[in-house]
PAGUKOL-983970 format. One record per residue (C-alpha): residue in three letters; y, x, z. Coordinates in steps of 0.5 Angstrom, whole numbers, plus 500, padded with zeros to 3 digits. Example, Ala and Ser with C-alpha at 12.3 -4.5 7.8 and 13.67 -1.06 7.14 Angstrom:
% PAGUKOL-983970
(site 'ALA',(491,525,516))
(site 'SER',(498,527,514))
***
This chain:
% PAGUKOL-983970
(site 'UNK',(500,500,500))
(site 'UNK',(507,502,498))
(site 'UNK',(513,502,502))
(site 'UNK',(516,497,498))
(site 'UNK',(510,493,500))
(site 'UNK',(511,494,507))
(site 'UNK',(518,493,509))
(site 'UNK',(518,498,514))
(site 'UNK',(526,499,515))
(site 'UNK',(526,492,518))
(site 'UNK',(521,492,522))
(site 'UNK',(524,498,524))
(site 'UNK',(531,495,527))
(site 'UNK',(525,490,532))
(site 'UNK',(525,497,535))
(site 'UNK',(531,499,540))
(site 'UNK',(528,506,541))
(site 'UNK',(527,509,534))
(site 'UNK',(534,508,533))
(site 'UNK',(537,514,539))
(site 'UNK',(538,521,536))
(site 'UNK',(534,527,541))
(site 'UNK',(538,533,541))
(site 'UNK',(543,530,536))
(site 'UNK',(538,528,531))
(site 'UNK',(535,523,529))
(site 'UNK',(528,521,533))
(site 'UNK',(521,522,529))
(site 'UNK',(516,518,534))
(site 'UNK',(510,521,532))
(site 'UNK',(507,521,539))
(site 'UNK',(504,514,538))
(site 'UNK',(497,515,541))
(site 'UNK',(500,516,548))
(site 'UNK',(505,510,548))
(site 'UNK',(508,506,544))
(site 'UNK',(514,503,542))
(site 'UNK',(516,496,544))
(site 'UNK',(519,490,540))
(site 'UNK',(525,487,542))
(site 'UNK',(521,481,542))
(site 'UNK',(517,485,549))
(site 'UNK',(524,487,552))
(site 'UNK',(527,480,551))
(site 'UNK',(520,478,554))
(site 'UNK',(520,481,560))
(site 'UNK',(528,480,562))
(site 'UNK',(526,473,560))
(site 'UNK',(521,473,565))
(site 'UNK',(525,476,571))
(site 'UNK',(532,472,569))
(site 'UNK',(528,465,569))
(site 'UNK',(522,464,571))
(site 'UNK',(521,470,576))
(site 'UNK',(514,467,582))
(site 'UNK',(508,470,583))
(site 'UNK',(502,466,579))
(site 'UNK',(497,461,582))
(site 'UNK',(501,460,590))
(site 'UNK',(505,456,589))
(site 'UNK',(506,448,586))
(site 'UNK',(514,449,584))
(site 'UNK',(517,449,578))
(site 'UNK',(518,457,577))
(site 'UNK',(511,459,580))
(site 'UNK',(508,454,575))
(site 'UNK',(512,458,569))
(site 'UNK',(510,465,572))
(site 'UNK',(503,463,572))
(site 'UNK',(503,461,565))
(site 'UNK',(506,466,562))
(site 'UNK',(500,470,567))
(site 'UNK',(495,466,564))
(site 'UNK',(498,467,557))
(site 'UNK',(497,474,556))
(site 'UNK',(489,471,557))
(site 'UNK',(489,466,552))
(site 'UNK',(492,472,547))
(site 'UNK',(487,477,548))
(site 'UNK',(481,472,548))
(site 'UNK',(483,471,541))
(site 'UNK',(485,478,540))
(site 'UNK',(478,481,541))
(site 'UNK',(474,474,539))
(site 'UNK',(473,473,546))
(site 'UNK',(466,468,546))
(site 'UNK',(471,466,553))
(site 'UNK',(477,467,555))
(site 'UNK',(475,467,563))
(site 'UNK',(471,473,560))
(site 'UNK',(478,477,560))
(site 'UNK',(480,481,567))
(site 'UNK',(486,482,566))
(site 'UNK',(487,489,569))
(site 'UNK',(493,495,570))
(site 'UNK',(490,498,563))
(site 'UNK',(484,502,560))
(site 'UNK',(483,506,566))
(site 'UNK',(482,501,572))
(site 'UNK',(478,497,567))
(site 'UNK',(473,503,567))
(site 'UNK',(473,503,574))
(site 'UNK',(472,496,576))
(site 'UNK',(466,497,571))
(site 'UNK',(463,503,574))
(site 'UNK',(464,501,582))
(site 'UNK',(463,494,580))
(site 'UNK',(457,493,575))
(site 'UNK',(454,501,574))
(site 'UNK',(453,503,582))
(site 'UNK',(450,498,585))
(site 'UNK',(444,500,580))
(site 'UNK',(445,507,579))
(site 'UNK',(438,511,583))
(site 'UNK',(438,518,584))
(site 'UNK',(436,522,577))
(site 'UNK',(439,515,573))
(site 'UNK',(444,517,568))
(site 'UNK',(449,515,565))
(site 'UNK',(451,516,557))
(site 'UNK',(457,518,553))
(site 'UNK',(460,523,548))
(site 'UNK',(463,529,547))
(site 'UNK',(470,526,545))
(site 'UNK',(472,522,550))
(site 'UNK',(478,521,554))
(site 'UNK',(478,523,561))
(site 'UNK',(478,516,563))
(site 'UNK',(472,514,560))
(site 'UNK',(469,521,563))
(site 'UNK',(471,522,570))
(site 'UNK',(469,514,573))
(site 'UNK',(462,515,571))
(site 'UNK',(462,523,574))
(site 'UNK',(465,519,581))
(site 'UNK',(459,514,582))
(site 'UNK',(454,518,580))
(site 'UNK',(456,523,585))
(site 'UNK',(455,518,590))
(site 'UNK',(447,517,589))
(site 'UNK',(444,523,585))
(site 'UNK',(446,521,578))
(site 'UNK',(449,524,572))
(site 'UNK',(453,523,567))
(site 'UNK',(451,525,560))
(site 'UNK',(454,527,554))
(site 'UNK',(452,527,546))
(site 'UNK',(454,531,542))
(site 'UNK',(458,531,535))
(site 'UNK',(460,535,530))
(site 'UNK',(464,539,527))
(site 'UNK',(468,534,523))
(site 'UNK',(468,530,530))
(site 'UNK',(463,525,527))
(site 'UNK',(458,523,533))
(site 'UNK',(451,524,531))
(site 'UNK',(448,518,532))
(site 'UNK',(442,520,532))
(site 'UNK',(443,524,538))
(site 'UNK',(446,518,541))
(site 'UNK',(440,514,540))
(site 'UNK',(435,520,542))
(site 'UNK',(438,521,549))
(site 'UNK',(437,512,550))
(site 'UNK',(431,514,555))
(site 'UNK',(429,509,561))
(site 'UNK',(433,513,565))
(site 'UNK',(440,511,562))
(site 'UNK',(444,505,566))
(site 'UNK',(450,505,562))
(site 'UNK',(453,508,556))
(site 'UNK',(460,508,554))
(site 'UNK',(464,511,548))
(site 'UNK',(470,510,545))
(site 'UNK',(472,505,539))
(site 'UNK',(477,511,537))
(site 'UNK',(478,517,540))
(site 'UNK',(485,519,542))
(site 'UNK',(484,527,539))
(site 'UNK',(481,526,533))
(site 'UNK',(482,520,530))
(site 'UNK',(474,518,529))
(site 'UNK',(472,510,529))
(site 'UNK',(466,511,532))
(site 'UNK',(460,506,529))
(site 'UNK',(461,501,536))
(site 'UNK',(456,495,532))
(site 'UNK',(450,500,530))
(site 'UNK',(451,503,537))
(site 'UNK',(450,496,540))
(site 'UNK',(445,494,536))
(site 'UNK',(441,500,539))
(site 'UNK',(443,500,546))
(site 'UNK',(440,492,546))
(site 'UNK',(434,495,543))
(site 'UNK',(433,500,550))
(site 'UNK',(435,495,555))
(site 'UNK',(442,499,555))
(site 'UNK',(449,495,557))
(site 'UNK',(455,498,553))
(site 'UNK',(462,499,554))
(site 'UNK',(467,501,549))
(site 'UNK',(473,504,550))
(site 'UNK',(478,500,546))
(site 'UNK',(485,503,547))
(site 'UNK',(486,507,541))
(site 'UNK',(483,502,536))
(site 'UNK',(487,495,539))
(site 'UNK',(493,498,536))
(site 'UNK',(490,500,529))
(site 'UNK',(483,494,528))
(site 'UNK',(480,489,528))
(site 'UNK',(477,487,534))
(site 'UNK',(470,483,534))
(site 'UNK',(466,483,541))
(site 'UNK',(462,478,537))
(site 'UNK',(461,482,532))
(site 'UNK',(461,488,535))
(site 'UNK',(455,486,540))
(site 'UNK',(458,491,546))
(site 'UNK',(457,489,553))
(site 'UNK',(465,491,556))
(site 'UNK',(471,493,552))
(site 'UNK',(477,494,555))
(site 'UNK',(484,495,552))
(site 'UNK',(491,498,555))
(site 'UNK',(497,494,553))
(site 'UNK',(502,499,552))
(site 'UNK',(499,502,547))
(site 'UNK',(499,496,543))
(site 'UNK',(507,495,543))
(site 'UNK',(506,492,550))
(site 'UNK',(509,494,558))
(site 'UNK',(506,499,561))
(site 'UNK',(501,497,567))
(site 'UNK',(498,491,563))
(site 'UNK',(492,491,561))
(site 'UNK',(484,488,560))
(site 'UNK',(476,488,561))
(site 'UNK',(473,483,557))
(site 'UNK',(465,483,559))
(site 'UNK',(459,479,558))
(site 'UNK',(460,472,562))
(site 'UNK',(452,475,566))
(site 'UNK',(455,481,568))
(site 'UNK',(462,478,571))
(site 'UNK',(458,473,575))
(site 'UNK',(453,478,577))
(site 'UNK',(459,484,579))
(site 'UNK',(461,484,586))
(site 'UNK',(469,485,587))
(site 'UNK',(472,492,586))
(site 'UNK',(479,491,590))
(site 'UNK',(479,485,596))
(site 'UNK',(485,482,597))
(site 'UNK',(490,475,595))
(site 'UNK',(487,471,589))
(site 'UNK',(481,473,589))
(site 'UNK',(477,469,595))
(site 'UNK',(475,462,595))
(site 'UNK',(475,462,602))
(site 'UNK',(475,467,608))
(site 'UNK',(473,466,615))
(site 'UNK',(472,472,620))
(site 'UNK',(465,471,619))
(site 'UNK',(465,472,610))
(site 'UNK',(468,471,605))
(site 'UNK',(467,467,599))
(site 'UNK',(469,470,592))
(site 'UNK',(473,465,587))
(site 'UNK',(469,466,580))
(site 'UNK',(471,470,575))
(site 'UNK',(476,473,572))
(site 'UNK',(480,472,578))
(site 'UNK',(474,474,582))
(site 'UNK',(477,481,580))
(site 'UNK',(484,480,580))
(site 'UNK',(487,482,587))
(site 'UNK',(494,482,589))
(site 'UNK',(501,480,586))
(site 'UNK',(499,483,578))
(site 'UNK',(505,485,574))
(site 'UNK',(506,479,571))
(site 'UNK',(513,481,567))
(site 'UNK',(509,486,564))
(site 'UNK',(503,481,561))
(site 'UNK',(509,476,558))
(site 'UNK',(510,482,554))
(site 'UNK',(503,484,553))
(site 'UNK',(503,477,550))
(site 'UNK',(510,477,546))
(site 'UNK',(506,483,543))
(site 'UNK',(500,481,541))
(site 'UNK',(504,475,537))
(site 'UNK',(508,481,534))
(site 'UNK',(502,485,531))
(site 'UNK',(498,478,529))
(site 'UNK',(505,477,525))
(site 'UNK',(505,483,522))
(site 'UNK',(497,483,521))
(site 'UNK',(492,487,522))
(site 'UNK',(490,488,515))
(site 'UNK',(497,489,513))
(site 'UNK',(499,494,518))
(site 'UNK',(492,498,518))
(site 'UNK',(494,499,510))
(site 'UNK',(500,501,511))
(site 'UNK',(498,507,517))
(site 'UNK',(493,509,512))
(site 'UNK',(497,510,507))
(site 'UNK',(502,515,512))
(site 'UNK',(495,518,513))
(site 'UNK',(494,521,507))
(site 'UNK',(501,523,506))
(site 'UNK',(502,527,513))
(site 'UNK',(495,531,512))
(site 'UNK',(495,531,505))
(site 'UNK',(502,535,507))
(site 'UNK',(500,539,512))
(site 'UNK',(494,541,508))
(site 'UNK',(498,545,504))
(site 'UNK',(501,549,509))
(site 'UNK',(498,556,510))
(site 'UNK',(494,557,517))
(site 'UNK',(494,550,519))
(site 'UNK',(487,548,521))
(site 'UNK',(485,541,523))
(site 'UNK',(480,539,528))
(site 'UNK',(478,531,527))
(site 'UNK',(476,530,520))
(site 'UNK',(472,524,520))
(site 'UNK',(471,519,514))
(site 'UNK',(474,513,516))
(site 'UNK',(478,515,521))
(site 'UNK',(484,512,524))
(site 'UNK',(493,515,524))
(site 'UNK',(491,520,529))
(site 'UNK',(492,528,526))
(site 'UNK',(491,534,532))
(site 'UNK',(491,541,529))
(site 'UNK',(493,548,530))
(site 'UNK',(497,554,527))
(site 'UNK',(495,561,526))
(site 'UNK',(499,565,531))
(site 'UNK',(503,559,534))
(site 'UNK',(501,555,540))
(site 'UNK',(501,548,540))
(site 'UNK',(507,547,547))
(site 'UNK',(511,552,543))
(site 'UNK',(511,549,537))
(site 'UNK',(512,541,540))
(site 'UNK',(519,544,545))
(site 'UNK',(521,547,538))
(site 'UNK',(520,540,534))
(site 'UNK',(523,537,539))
(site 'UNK',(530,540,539))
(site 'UNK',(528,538,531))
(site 'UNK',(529,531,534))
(site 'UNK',(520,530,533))
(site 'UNK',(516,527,538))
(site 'UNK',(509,531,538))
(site 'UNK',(504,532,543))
(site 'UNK',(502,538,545))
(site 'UNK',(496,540,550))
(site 'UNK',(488,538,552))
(site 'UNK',(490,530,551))
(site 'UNK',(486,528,557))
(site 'UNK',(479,530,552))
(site 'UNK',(478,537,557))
(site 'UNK',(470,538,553))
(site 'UNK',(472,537,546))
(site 'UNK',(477,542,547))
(site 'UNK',(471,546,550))
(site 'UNK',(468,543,544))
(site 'UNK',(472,546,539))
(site 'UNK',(473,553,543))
(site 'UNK',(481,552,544))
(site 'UNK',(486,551,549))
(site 'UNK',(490,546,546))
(site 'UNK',(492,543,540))
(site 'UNK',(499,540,536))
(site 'UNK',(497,531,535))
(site 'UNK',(502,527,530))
(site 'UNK',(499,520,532))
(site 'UNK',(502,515,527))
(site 'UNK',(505,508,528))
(site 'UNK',(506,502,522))
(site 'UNK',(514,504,525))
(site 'UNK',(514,511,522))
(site 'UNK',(515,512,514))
(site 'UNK',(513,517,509))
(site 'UNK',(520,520,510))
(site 'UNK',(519,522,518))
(site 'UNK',(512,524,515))
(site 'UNK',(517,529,511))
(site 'UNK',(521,532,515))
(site 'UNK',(516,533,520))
(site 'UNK',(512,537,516))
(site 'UNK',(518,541,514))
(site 'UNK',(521,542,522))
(site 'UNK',(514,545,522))
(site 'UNK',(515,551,518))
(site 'UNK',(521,552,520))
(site 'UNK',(519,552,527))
(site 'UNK',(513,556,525))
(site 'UNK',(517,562,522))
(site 'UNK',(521,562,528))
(site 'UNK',(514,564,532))
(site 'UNK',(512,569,527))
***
C-alpha cells in the first residue's frame, strides 16, 4: 500500500506528540515496541472521564459511580470483541501483560506444579514471559525450559513439540517477539499442545498493535495483552483465558471487588472475572483503552498492517544497503520490529546520538537477556514502526544513522 493509499498525514494530526520538536528538530518515534503514542480521542477519554463521571465501579448505585462502571465494564466488551472472545466474562482486566502473567502463574500453574515439573517457553521472550514461571518453579523444585530457535529468529517447531513431555505443566510463547519482529505459529503450537495435554499462554502485547487476533481460531488457552502499547494508557491491560481454567484459579490478589461475602471464619469469592479484579482498577485508564480499540478498529487492522508492511520494507531495504550493519531477527512474515548493530558502534551511542537528531530509537537488551545471549552481544539498536510513521521519517533515520555512525568511527 502506498501512502496515498493510507492518508497517514491526517492520522498524524490525531497524535498531539508527534507534532513536538526534541533537540529543535522535528521527532521520528521509532520506539513503538516499548510505548506507543496515544490518540486525542485517548486523552480526551481519559480527561472526559476525570472531568464528568469520575467514582469507583460497582459500589455505589448514584449516577456517577453508574457512568464509571460503565466506562470499566466497556473496555471489557471492547477487548472481548477484539480478540474474538467466546465470552466477555472471559476477560480480566489487568494493569497490562505482566500481571496477567502472573495471575496465571500464581493462580493457574503453582497449584499444579511438583517437584521436577517444567514449564516451556523459548528463547525469544521477553522477560515477562520468563521470570514469572522462574519464581513459581523455584518454590517447588521445577524449571523453566526454553526451546531454541534459529539464527533468522525463527522458532524450531519442532523442538518446540519435542520438548512436550509429561513433565510440561504449561507452555508460554509470544505472539510476536519484541526483539526480532518473528510472529510465531501461535494456531499449530495450540494444536500441539492440546495433543499433549498442555495448556498454552501466548503473550499478545506485541502483536495487538499489528494483528488480527483470533483466540478462537488460534485455540490457546491464556492471552494477554498490554494497553499501552495498543495506543491506549498506561497501567490498562488484560487476561483472557478459557472459561474452566478461570472458574477453576484461586485468587491471586484479596481485596475489594473480588469477594461474594467474607466472615472472619471464610470468605467467599465473586465469580470470574471479578474474582481476580481486587481493589480500585485505573478506570480512566480502561475508558481510554476503549477509545483506543475504536480507534484501531476504525482504521482497520488489515489497512494499518499494510501500511506497517510497506514501511517495513522500506527501512530494511534502507538499512541493508548500509555497509557494516547487521540484522538480528530475519523471519519471514515478521512484524515492523527492525533490532540491528553496527560495526564498531555500540547500540547506547548510536541512540544518544540519534536522539540530538530528534529520532527516537531503543538501544539496549530490551528486557530479552537469553536472546541476547543467543545472539553473543550485549545489545543491539531497535527502530519498531507504528501506522503513524512514514517513509520520510524512514529516510531520514537512515540518514541521521550514517551521519551518527561516522562521528563514532
Amino acid at each position: 500500500m502506498s501512502e496515498s493509499d493510507f492518508d497517514v498525514e491526517r492520522i498524524r494530526a490525531d497524535f498531539p506528540l508527534l507534532a513536538r520538536q526534541v533537540h529543535g528538530k522535528p521527532l521520528v518515534y521509532f520506539d513503538n515496541a516499548n510505548t506507543a503514542q496515544k490518540p486525542a480521542c485517548v486523552i480526551e477519554a481519559v480527561d472526559r472521564f476525570y472531568r464528568n463521571s469520575n467514582a469507583n465501579v460497582a459500589r455505589a448505585v448514584h449516577t456517577l459511580g453508574e457512568e464509571a462502571t460503565a466506562a470499566y465494564e466497556s473496555a471489557r466488551d471492547r477487548l472481548a470483541r477484539f480478540i474474538n472472545a467466546p465470552a466477555r466474562d472471559e476477560v480480566v482486566l489487568t494493569s497490562g501483560t505482566t500481571q496477567a502473567i502472573n495471575l496465571v502463574a500464581y493462580s493457574h500453574v503453582l497449584p499444579r506444579l511438583q517437584p521436577g515439573d517444567e514449564i516451556l517457553v523459548t528463547r525469544m521472550e521477553h522477560h515477562a514471559n520468563i521470570v514469572p514461571w522462574q519464581l513459581v518453579a523455584e518454590r517447588v523444585g521445577a524449571k523453566v525450559v526454553p526451546a531454541p530457535i534459529t539464527q533468522a529468529g525463527e522458532l524450531i517447531v519442532e523442538e518446540f513439540v519435542a520438548r512436550l513431555s509429561p513433565r510440561v505443566k504449561l507452555a508460554a510463547v509470544a505472539h510476536v517477539s519484541n526483539v526480532l519482529g518473528t510472529v510465531n505459529p501461535v494456531a499449530v503450537l495450540a494444536r500441539e499442545c492440546r495433543r499433549h495435554g498442555v495448556p498454552l499462554l501466548v503473550d499478545g502485547s506485541q502483536a495487538a498493535p499489528h494483528l488480527a487476533i483470533d483466540v478462537r481460531a488460534l485455540g490457546c488457552d491464556f492471552y494477554a495483552l498490554t494497553g499501552h502499547k495498543l495506543f491506549g494508557p498506561t497501567g490498562t491491560g488484560m487476561l483472557w483465558a478459557k472459561r474452566a481454567h478461570l472458574e477453576a484459579m484461586p485468587p491471586f490478589f484479596g481485596g475489594g471487588e473480588m469477594i461474594r461475602e467474607v466472615r472472619f471464619d471464610g470468605t467467599t469469592f465473586a465469580d470470574p472475572p471479578h474474582r481476580f479484579e481486587a481493589g480500585t482498577p485505573n478506570i480512566a485508564g480502561f475508558a481510554g483503552l476503549a477509545a483506543a480499540i475504536d480507534y484501531v478498529n476504525a482504521l482497520g487492522i488489515e489497512t494499518i498492517a499494510a501500511h506497517e508492511q510497506a514501511l517495513l520494507a522500506h527501512a530494511r531495504a534502507a538499512l541493508g544497503a548500509m555497509p557494516g550493519l547487521r540484522f538480528v531477527g530475519e523471519a519471514p512474515g515478521k512484524a515492523p520490529v527492525i533490532s540491528f548493530l553496527v560495526d564498531s558502534a555500540h547500540a547506547h551511542d548510536l541512540a544518544t546520538l540519534l536522539d540530538h537528531e530528534g529520532i527516537a530509537v531503543r538501544s539496549g537488551h530490551h528486557c530479552a537477556h537469553p536472546l541476547m545471549q543467543f545472539y553473543g552481544v550485549p545489545a543491539t539498536l531497535r527502530a519498531s514502526l507504528a501506522f503513524y510513521n512514514t517513509h520520510a521519517e524512514i529516510d531520514r533515520f537512515v540518514a541521521a544513522l550514517g551521519r551518527v555512525r561516522g562521528l563514532l568511527a
